[in-house]
MARFI-337393 format. One line per field, with one value per atom (N, C-alpha, C): atom name; x, y, z; residue in three letters. Coordinates in steps of 0.2 Angstrom, whole numbers. Example, Ala and Ser with C-alpha at 12.3 -4.5 7.8 and 13.67 -1.06 7.14 Angstrom:
<sites>
atom = [N:CA:C:N:CA:C]
px = [66:62:66:64:68:64]
py = [-28:-22:-16:-11:-5:0]
pz = [39:39:39:35:36:39]
rest = [Ala:Ala:Ala:Ser:Ser:Ser]
</sites>
This chain:
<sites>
atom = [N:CA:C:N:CA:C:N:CA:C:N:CA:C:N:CA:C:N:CA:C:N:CA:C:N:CA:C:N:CA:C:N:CA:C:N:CA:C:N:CA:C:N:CA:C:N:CA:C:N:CA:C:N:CA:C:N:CA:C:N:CA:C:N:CA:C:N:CA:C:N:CA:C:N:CA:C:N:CA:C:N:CA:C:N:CA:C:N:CA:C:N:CA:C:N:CA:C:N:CA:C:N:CA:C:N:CA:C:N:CA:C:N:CA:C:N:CA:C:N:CA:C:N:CA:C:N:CA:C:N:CA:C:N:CA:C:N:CA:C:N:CA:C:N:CA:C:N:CA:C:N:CA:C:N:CA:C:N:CA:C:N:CA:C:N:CA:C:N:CA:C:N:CA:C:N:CA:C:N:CA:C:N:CA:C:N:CA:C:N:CA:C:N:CA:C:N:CA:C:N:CA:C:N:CA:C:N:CA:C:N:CA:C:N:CA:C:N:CA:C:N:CA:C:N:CA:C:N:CA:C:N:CA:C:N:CA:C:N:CA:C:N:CA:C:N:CA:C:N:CA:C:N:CA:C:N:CA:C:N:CA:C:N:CA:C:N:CA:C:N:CA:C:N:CA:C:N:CA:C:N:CA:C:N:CA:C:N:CA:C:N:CA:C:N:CA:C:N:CA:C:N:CA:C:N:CA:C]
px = [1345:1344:1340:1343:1338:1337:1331:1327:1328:1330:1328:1327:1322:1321:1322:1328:1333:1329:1331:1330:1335:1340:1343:1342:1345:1344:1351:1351:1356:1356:1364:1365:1366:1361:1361:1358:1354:1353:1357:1358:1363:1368:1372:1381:1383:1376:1380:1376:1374:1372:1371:1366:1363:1367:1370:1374:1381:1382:1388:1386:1378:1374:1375:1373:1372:1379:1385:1391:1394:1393:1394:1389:1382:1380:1382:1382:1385:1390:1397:1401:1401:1395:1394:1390:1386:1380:1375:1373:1367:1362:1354:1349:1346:1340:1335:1337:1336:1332:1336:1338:1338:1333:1330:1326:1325:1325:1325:1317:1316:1311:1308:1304:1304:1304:1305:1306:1315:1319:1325:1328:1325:1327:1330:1334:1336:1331:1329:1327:1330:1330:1334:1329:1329:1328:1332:1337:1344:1340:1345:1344:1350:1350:1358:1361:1363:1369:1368:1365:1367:1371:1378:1383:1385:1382:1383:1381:1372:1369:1369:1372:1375:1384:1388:1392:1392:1383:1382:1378:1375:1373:1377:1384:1388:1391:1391:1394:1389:1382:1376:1376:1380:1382:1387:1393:1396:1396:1392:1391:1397:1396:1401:1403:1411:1414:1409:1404:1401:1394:1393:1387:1386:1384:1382:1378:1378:1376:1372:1367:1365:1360:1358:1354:1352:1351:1349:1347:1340:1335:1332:1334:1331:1327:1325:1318:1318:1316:1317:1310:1310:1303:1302:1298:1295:1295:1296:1293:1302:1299:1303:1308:1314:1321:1320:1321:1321:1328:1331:1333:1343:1342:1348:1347:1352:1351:1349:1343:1343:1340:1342:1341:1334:1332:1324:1324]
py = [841:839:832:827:823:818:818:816:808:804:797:796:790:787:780:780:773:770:762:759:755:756:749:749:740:734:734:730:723:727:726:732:739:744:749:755:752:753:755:759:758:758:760:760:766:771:779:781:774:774:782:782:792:797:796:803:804:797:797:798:796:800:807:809:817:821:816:821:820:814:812:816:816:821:829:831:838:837:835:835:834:831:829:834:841:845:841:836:832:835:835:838:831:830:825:823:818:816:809:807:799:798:794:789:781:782:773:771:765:761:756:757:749:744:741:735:732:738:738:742:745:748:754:758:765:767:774:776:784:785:792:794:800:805:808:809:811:813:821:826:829:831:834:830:834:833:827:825:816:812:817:813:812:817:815:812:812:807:797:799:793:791:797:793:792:797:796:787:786:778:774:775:770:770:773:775:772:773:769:759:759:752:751:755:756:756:763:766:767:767:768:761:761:754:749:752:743:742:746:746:739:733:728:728:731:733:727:725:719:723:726:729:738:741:747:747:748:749:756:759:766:767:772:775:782:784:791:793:800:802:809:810:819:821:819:821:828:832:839:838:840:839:844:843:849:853:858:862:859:855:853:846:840:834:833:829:829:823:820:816:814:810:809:802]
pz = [-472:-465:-465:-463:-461:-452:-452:-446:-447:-440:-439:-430:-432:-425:-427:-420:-422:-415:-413:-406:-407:-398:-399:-395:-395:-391:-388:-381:-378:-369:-369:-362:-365:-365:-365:-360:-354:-350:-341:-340:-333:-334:-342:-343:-345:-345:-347:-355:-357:-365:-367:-366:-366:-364:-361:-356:-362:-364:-369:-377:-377:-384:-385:-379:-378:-381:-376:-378:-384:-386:-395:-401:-400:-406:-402:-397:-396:-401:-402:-405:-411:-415:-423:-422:-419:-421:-421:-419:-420:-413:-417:-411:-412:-407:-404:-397:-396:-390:-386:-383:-380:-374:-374:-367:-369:-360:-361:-363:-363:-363:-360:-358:-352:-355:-361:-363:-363:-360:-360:-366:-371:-376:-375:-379:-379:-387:-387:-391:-393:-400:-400:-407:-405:-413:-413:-420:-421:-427:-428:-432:-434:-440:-442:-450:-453:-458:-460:-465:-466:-465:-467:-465:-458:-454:-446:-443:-447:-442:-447:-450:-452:-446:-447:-442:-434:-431:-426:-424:-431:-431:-429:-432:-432:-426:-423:-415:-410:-414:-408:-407:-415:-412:-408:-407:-401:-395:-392:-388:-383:-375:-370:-370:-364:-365:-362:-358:-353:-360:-363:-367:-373:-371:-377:-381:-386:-393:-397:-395:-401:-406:-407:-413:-412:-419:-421:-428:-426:-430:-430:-439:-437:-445:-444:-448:-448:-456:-456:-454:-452:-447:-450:-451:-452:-444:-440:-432:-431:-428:-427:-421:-422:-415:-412:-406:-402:-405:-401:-402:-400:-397:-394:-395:-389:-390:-382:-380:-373:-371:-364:-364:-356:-356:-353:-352]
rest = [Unk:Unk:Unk:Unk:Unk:Unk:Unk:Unk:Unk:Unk:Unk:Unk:Unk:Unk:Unk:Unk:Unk:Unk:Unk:Unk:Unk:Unk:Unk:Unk:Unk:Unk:Unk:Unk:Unk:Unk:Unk:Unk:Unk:Unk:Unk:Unk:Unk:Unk:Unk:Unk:Unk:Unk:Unk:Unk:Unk:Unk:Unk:Unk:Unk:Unk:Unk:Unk:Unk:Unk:Unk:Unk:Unk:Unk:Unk:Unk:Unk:Unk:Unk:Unk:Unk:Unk:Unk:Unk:Unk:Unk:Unk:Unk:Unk:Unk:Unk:Unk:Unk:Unk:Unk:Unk:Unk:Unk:Unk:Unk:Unk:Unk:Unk:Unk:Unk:Unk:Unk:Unk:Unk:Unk:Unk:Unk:Unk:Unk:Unk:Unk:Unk:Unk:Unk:Unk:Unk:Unk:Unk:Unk:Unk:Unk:Unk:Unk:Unk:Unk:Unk:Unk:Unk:Unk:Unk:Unk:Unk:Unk:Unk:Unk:Unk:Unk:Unk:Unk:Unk:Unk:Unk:Unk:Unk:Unk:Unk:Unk:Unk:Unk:Unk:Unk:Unk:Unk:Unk:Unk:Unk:Unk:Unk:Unk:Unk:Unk:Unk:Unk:Unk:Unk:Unk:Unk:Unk:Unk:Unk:Unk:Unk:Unk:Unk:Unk:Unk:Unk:Unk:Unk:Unk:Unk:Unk:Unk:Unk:Unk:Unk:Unk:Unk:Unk:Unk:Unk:Unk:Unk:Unk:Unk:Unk:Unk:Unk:Unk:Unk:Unk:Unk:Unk:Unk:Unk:Unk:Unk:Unk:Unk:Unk:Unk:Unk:Unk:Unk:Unk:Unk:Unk:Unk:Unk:Unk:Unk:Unk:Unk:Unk:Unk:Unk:Unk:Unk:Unk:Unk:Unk:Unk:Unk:Unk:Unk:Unk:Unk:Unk:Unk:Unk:Unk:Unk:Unk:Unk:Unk:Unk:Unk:Unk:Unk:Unk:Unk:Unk:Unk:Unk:Unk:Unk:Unk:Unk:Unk:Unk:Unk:Unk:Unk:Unk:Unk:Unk:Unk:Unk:Unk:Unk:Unk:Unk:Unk:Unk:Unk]
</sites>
C-alpha cells in the first residue's frame, strides 16, 4: 500500500472536483481525504494499491467536465487514511 498527499491547482473549486474524487477512488478502493484550500487549491490523501492510486493520479489531472486542471503535485507521506475516502 502506498500513502500520497497530492495538491491541485486551476478551476478546481465550485465544479464538483471532490464529490467526483470521492466517487472515483470509491470505485478504484482508494481511502483518504479531499479539501479545499483557501489559496484555491484542492488537497487529497489517497491511499490504496499502487497501481490505483497511480490511476487515481491520472484522473486528478482530469477531474469533473467544468474542472481546469493546471497542476498536481504529490508526495509520499507516512500520515494514516481514514477508513474510507471523505471529503471536508
Amino acid at each position: 500500500m502506498v500513502c500520497e498527499r497530492c495538491f491541485i491547482s486551476g478551476r478546481v473549486q465550485g465544479v464538483f472536483y471532490r464529490a467526483s474524487a470521492q466517487i472515483k477512488a470509491h470505485d478504484l478502493g482508494i481511502t483518504g481525504y479531499a479539501r479545499n484550500l483557501s489559496d484555491g487549491r484542492v488537497e487529497m490523501l489517497v491511499c490504496g494499491e499502487e497501481q490505483k492510486v497511480t490511476e487515481f493520479k491520472g484522473w486528478m489531472w482530469q477531474g469533473p467536465v467544468h474542472a481546469k486542471v493546471e497542476s498536481v503535485v504529490c508526495e509520499i507521506t507516512d500520515d494514516k487514511c481514514p477508513a474510507n475516502f471523505i471529503t471536508g
